[in-house]
N, C-alpha and C positions, 0 to 999 in steps of 0.2 A: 269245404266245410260240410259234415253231415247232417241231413236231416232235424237231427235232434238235435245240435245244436245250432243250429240255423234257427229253428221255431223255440228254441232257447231264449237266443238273443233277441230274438223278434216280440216275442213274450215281454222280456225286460225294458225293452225301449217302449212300446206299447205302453204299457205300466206306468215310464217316466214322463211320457205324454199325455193319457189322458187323465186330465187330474179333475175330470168331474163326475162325480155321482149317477147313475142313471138315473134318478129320482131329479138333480141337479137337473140334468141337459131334460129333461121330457119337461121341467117347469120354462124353463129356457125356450123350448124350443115354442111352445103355445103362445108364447110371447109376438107381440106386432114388431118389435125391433129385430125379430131373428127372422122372422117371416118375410123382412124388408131387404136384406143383404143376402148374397150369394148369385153364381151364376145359376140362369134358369134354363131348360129346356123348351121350346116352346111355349113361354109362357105359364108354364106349372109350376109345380115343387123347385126349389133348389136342390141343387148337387149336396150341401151339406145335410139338407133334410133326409136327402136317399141315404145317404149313407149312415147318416146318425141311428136309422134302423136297425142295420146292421151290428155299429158300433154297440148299443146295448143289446143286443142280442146276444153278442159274444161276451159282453160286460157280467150277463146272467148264467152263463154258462162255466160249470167245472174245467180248471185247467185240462183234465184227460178227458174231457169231450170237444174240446177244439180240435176242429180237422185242418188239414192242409190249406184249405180254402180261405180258413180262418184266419191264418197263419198271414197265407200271403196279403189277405185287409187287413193285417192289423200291420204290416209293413205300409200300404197304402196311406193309410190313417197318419204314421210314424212321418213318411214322405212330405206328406202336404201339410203338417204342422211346421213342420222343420222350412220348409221355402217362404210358407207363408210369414213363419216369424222374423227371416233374414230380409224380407221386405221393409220389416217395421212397421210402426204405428206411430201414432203423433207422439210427439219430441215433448208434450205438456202432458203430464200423468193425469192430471183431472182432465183433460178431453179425451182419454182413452175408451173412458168407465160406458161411454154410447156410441165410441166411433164403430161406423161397420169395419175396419180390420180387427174388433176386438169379437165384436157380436159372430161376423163369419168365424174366428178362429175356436167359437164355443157352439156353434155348430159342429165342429168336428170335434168335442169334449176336451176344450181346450180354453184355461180363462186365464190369459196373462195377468190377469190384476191377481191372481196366488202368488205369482212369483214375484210380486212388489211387496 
């Protein structure tokens, strides 16, 4: 596959995955519940939080200024929505709405209660 369609389809998936606002995930993320879930590095930030950086970074950014780099986080991003959701979440829709597989999954601009 070339290039350009490669960061095509990367774009599009991208797109189908993250279904929250930057304004969304930054209210989201100041939050104690988002701040509780995810793995940590020595006791800092979570992994979602790092990356959520980026995530709207690139969220503010013109499609013709995303570089390569971009390209390949937002497959990153695409990846670990996609494992994370084949995991699941509780089997009771109303305990989903604070479970941490919902909160982690909206750290990475991702809120399965859209698609219910």
């Amino acid at each position: 596959m070339a290039a350009n369609e490669d960061h095509e389809e990367s774009y599009k998936e991208f797109k189908v995955v993250v279904n929250m606002t930057a304004s969304a995930l930054e209210k989201h993320l100041k939050s104690e519940e988002s701040q509780s879930v995810g793995q940590k590095k020595d006791g800092g930030e979570s992994t979602g939080h790092v990356e959520r950086r980026r995530i709207v970074e690139m969220q503010h950014k013109k499609k013709s200024e995303l570089t390569d780099e971009d390209y390949g986080h937002m497959r990153k991003v695409v990846g670990y929505v996609r494992r994370h959701l084949k995991q699941g979440g509780p089997k009771d829709k109303d305990a989903v709405k604070d479970s941490p597989w919902r909160l982690s999954l909206m750290n990475w601009v991702y809120d399965p209660r859209k698609d219910a």
